[in-house]
C-alpha positions as CSV (number, residue, x, y, z in Angstrom):
1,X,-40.1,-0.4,8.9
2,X,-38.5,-3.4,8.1
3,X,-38.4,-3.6,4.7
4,X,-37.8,-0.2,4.6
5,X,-34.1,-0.7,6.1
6,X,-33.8,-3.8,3.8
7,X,-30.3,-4.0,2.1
8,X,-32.4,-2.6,-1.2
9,X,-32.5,0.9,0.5
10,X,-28.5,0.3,0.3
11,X,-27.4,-0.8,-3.2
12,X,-23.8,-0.5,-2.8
13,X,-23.9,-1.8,0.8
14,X,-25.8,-5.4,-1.1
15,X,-23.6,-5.2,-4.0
16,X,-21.0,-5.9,-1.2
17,X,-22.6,-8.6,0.2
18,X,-22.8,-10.6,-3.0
19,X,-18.5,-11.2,-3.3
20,X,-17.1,-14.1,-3.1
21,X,-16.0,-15.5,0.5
22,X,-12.4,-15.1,-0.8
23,X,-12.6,-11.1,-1.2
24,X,-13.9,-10.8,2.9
25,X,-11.8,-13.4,4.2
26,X,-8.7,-11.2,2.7
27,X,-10.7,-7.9,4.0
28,X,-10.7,-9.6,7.7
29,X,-7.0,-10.2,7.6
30,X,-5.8,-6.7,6.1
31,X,-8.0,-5.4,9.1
32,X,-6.7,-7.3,11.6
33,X,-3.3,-6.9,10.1
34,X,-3.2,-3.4,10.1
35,X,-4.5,-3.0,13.4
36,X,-0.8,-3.7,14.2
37,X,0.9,-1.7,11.1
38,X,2.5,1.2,12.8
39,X,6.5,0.2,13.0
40,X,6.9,1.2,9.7
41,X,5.1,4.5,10.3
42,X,7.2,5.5,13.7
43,X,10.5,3.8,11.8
44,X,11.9,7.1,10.8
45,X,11.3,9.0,14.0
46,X,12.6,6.0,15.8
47,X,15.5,6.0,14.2
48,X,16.2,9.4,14.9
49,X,14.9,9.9,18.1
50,X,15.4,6.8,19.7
51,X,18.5,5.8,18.4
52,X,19.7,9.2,17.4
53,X,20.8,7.9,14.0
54,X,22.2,11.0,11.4
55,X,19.1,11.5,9.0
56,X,21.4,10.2,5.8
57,X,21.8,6.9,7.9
58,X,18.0,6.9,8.0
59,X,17.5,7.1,4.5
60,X,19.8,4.4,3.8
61,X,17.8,2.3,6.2
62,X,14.9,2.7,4.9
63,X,16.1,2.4,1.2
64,X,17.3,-0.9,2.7
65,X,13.3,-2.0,3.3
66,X,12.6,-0.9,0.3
67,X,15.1,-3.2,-1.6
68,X,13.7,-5.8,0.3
69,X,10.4,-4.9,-0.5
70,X,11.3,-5.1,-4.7
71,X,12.7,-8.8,-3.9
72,X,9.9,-9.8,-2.1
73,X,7.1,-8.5,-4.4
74,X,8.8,-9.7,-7.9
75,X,9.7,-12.9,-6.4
76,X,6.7,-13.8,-4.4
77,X,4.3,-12.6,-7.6
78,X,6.5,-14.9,-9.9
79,X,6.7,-17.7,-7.3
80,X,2.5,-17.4,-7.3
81,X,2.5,-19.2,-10.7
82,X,4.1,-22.2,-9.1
83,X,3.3,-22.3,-5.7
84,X,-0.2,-22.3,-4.2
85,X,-1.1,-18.0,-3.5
86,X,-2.8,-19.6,-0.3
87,X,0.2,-20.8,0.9
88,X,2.3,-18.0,0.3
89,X,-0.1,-15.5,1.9
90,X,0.4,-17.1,5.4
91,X,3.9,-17.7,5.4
92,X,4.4,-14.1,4.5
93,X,2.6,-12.6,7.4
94,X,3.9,-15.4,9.8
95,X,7.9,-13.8,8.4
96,X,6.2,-10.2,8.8
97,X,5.8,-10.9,12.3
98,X,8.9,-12.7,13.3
99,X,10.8,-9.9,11.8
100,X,9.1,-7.2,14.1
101,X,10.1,-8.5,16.8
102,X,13.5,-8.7,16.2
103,X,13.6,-5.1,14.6
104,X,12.5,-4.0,17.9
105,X,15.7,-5.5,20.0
106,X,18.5,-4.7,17.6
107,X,20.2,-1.2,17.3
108,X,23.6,-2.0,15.6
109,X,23.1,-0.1,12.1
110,X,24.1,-3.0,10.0
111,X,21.8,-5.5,11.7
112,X,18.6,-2.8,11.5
113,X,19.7,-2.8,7.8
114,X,19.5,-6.7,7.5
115,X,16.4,-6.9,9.3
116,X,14.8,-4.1,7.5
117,X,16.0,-5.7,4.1
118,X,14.3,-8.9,5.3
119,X,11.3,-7.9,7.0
120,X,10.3,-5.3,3.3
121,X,11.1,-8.5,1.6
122,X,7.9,-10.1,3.8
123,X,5.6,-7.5,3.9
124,X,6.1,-6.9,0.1
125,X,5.6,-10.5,-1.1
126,X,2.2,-10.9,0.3
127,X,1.2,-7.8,-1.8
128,X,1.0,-9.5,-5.5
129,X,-0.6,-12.8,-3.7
130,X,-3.3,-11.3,-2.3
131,X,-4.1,-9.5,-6.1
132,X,-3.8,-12.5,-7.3
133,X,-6.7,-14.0,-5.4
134,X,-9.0,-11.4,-5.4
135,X,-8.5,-11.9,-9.4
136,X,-8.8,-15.5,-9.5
137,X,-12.1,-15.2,-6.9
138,X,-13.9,-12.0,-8.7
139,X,-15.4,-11.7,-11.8
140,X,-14.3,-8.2,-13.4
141,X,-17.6,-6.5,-12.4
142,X,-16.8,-7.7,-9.0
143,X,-13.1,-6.6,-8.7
144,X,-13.8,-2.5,-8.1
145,X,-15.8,-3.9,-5.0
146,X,-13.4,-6.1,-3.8
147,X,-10.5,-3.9,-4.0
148,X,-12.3,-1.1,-2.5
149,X,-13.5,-3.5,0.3
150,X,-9.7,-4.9,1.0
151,X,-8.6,-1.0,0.7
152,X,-11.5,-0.3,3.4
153,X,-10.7,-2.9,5.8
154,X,-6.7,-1.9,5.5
155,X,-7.7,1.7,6.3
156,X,-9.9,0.8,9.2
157,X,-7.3,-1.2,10.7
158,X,-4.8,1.6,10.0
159,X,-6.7,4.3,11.6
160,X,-6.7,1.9,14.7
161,X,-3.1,1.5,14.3
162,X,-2.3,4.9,13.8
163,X,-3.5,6.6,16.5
164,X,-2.5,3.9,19.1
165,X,0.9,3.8,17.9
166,X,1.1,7.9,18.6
167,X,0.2,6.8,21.7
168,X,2.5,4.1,22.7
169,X,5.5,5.8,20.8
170,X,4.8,8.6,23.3
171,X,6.1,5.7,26.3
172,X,8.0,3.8,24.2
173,X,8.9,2.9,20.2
174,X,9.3,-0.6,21.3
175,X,5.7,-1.7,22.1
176,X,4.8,-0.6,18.4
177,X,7.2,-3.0,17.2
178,X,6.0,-5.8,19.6
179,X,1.7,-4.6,19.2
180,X,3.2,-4.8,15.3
181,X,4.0,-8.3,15.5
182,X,1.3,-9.6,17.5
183,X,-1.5,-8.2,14.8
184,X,0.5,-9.8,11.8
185,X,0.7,-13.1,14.2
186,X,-3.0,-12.9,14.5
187,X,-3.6,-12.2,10.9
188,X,-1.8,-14.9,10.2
189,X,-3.6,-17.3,12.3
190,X,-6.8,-16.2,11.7
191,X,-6.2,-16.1,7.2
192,X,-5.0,-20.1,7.9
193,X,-8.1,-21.3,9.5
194,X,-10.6,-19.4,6.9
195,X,-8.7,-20.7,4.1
196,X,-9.3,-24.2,5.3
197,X,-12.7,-23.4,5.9
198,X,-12.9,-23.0,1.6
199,X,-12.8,-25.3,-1.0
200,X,-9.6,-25.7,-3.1
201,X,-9.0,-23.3,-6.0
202,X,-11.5,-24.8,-8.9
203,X,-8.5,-24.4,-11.4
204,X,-5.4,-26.4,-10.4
205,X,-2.3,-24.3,-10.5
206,X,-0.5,-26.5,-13.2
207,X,-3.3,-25.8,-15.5
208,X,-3.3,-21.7,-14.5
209,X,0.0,-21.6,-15.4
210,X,-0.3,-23.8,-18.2
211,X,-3.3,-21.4,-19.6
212,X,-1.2,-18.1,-18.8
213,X,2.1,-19.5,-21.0
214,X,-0.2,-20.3,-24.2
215,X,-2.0,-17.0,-23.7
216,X,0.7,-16.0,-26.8
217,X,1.2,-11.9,-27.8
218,X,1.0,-10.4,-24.6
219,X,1.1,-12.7,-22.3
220,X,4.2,-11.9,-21.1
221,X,4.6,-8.7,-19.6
222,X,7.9,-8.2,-20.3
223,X,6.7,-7.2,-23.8
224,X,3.8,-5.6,-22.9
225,X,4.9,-1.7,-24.1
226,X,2.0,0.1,-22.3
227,X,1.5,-1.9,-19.1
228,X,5.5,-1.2,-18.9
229,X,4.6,2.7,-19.8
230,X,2.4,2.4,-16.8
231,X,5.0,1.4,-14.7
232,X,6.9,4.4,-15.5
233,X,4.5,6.8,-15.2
234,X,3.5,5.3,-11.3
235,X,7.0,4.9,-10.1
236,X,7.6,8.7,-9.2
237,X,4.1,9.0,-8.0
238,X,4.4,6.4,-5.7
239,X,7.8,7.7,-4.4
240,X,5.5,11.3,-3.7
241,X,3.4,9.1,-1.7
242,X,5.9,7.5,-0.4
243,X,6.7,10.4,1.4
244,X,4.1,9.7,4.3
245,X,6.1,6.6,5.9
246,X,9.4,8.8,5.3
247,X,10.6,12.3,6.1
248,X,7.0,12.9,6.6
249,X,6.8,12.1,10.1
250,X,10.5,13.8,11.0
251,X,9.6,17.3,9.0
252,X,6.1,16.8,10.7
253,X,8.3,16.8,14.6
254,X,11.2,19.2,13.6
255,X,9.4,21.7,11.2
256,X,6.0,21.9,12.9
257,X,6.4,20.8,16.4
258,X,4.2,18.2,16.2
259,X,4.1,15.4,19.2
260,X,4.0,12.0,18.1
261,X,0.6,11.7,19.3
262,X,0.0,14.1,16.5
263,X,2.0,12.4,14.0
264,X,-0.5,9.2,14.6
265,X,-3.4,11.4,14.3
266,X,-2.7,12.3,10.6
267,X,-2.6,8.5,9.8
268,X,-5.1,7.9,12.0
269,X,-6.8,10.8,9.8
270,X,-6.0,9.0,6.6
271,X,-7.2,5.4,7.3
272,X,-10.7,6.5,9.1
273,X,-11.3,8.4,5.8
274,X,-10.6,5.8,3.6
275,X,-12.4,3.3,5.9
276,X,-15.5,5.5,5.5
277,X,-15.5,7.2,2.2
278,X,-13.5,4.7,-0.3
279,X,-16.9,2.4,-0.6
280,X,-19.1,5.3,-1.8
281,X,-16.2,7.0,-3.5
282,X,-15.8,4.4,-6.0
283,X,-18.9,3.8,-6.5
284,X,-19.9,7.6,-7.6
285,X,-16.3,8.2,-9.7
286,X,-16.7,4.8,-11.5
287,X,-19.2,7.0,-13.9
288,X,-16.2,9.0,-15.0
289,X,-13.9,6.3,-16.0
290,X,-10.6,4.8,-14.8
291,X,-9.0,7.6,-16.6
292,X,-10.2,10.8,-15.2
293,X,-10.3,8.9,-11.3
294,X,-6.4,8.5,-11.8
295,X,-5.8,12.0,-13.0
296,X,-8.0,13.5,-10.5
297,X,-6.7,11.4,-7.6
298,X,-2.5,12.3,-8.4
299,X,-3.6,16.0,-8.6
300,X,-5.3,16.0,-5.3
301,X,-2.3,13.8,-3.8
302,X,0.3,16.0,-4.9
303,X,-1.4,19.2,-4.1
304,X,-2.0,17.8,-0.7
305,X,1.3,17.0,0.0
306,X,3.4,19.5,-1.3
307,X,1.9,22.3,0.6
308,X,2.9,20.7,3.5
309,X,5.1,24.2,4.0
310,X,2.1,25.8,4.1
311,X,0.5,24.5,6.8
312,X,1.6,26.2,9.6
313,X,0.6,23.8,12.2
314,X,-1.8,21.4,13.6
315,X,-4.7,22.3,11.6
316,X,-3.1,22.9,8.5
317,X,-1.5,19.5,8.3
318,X,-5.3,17.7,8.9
319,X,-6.2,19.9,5.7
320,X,-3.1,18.6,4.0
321,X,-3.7,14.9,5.4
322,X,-7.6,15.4,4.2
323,X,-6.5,16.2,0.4
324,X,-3.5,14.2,-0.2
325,X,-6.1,10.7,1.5
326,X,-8.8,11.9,-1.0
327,X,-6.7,11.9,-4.0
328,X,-5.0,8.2,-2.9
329,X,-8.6,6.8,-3.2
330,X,-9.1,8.4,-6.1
331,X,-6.1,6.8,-8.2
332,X,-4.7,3.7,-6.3
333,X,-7.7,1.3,-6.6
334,X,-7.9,2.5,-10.2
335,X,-4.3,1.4,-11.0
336,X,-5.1,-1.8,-9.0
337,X,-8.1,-2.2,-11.4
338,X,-6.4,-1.8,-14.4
339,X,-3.3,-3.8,-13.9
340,X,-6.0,-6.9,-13.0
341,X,-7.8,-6.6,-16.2
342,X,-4.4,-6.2,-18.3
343,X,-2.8,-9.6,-16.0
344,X,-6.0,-11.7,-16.5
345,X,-5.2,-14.7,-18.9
346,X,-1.9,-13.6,-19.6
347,X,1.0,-14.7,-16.8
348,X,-0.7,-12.9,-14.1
349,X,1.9,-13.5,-11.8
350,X,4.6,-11.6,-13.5
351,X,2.2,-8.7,-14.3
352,X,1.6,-8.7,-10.3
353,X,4.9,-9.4,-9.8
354,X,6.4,-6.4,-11.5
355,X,3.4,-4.2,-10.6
356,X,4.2,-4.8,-6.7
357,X,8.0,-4.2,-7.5
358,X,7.1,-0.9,-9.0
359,X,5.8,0.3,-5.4
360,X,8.8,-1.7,-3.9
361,X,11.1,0.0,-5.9
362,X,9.6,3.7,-5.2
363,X,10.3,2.5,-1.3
364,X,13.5,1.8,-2.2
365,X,14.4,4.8,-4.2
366,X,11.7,7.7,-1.9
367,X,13.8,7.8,1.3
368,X,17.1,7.8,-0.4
369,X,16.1,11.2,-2.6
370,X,14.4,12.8,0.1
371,X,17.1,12.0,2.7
372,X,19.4,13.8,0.9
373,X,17.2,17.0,0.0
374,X,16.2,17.3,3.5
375,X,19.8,16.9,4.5
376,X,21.3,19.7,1.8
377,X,18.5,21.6,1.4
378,X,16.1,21.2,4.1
379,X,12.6,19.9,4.7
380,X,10.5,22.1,3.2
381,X,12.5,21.7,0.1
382,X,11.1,17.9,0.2
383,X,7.4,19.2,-0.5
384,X,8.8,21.7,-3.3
385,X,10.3,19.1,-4.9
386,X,7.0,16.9,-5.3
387,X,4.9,20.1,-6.4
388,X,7.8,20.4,-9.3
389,X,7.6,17.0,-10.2
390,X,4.5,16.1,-9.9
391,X,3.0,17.3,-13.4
392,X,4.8,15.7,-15.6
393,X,4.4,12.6,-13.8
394,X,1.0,13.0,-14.6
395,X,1.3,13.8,-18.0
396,X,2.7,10.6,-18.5
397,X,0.4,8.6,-16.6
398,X,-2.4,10.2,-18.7
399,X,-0.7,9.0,-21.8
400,X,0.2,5.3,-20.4
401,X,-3.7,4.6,-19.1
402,X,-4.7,6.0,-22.5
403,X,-2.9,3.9,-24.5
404,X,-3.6,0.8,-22.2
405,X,-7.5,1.4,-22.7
406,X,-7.4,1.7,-26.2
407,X,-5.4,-1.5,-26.4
């Protein structure tokens, strides 16, 4: 009976169980981390409803985070060639934190827009870091795992998150910021004390760095023609998925009626599917190629999301949430994947650097684009607008991870 339940019955489950400490030490902290992560999820309604902010101000807001999110992620992923990543990784979720609990006593517009700018610049930065050291811990057969194991333990955390935040918005949008902070406090604390628990990096930094700037050809990224394609071809996908922590939740309350409670359910929805499936998901599409997983993945996403108008109500939108979260684990651990094997031995932290600003900048530039459809034109016109677009997005995606594999 025994050996018959033996971690041999479970391949994938074993394969797991081989990473290195560095790749479940980061899973434990994105799970405890996003057990917190719902501020930015309620920030839109809470701007509107709370503070009954005009939705044009809401975009700019949020725009606002995402400007700070492109200076934290370029900076911190550049600063990671200098500075120890360990080091960085902690002080950003200690800023996350102290910049949640400001967010959530402030309601003058211009200080909401200094804090936002500040606290995207935070959550941002720890992004490219933590890339960096599942690279620098994994071997490449290793790295699907590991990403799909962080992506699993941010999901788990965020299906927590999400549904308690619909809960406590319900009483009051200021315990999400303050539940927010506490989790990225406890992250924090708790990513300190295993990283002291490990031995030091076996490669000094000087000597990384040193390695990356004599890598020669394309070791900058700057120069790098496809990776840069990439970049292009991800940036209005991202802003399409972007979507979900911006007008999604407002057309979700004013189009469809639904209570925030509901609202939570559908990232609830999300992150207890990618908490369950992503593991055996990757490991049955990684037979069809990094290719064919992105293509499949965007289609799904953008079919997902811009029938949004179609839903109708409650049960619609969990069909919606169900397609769009099966397409994101389709193509975003891919991208993750590939941009690791294009950074390794070049200057990694520039290629992480201007990967994370990529995702920054669609933050920055989602809300202001939608704000301004939904304001002229109306919410469903939102989800039109990402059916219209989203093809030739992924035509050129196809085209950029071609010509990045064949390189």
């Amino acid at each position: 009976m025994t050996a018959a339940l033996s971690l041999r019955s479970f391949p994938l489950v074993a394969r797991l169980f081989t990473l290195p400490s560095m790749a479940w030490i980061l899973a434990a902290t994105a799970f405890i981390n996003r057990m917190g992560v719902m501020a930015k999820l309620f920030m839109a309604i809470y701007l509107r409803e709370a503070l009954h902010l005009p939705v044009e101000t809401v975009g700019v807001l949020l725009a606002l985070y995402g400007a700070g999110t492109l200076t934290g992620a370029y900076g911190m992923g550049v600063a990671s060639d200098h500075v120890p990543p360990r080091r960085l990784a902690v002080g950003g979720l200690v800023a996350s934190g102290l910049g949640l609990v400001l967010l959530g006593q402030v309601e003058s517009p211009w200080l909401l827009g200094l804090l936002l700018f500040a606290s995207g610049a935070a959550d941002a930065g720890y992004r490219p870091v933590v890339q960096r050291l599942i690279m620098e811990a994994c071997t490449p057969e290793e790295r699907p795992r590991a990403q799909s194991l962080h992506r699993v333990a941010i999901n788990l955390g965020f299906s927590v998150g999400g549904f308690a935040g619909g809960m406590l918005a319900g009483f009051d949008y200021r315990y999400v910021f303050w539940l927010d902070a506490a989790s990225s406090f406890a992250a924090a604390g708790w990513l300190s004390y295993a990283l002291a628990q490990l031995a030091p990096p076996a490669t000094p930094r000087s000597a990384a760095a040193a390695g990356a700037a004599a890598a020669g050809g394309l070791a900058s990224p700057y120069g790098d023609r496809a990776f840069l394609l990439l970049l292009a071809a991800a940036l209005p996908l991202g802003m399409m998925y972007d979507q979900v922590n911006g007008m999604y939740g407002p057309y979700l309350r004013e189009h469809l009626a639904l209570t925030p409670a509901q609202v939570g359910w559908q990232h609830g929805l999300n992150g207890l599917m990618v908490g369950l499936l992503q593991l055996p998901l990757t490991a049955w599409s990684q037979r069809f190629g990094l290719g064919r997983q992105m293509l499949w993945g965007c289609a799904l996403m953008v079919a997902g999301l811009g029938c949004l108008p179609l839903a109708g109500g409650v049960a619609g939108v969990i069909l919606s949430t169900a397609v769009w979260t099966l397409g994101e684990m389709l193509w975003m651990p891919s991208v993750g994947v590939l941009v690791m094997q294009r950074a390794e031995g070049r200057r990694s932290g520039h290629y992480f650097g201007l990967y994370s600003a990529m995702w920054s900048l669609s933050t920055l530039c989602s809300p202001l684009v939608a704000s301004q459809i939904y304001a002229r034109h109306g919410g469903d016109a939102v989800w039109w607008t990402v059916l219209a677009a989203g093809l030739p997005a992924m035509l050129l995606l196809q085209r950029a991870v071609g010509q990045m594999l064949r390189d």
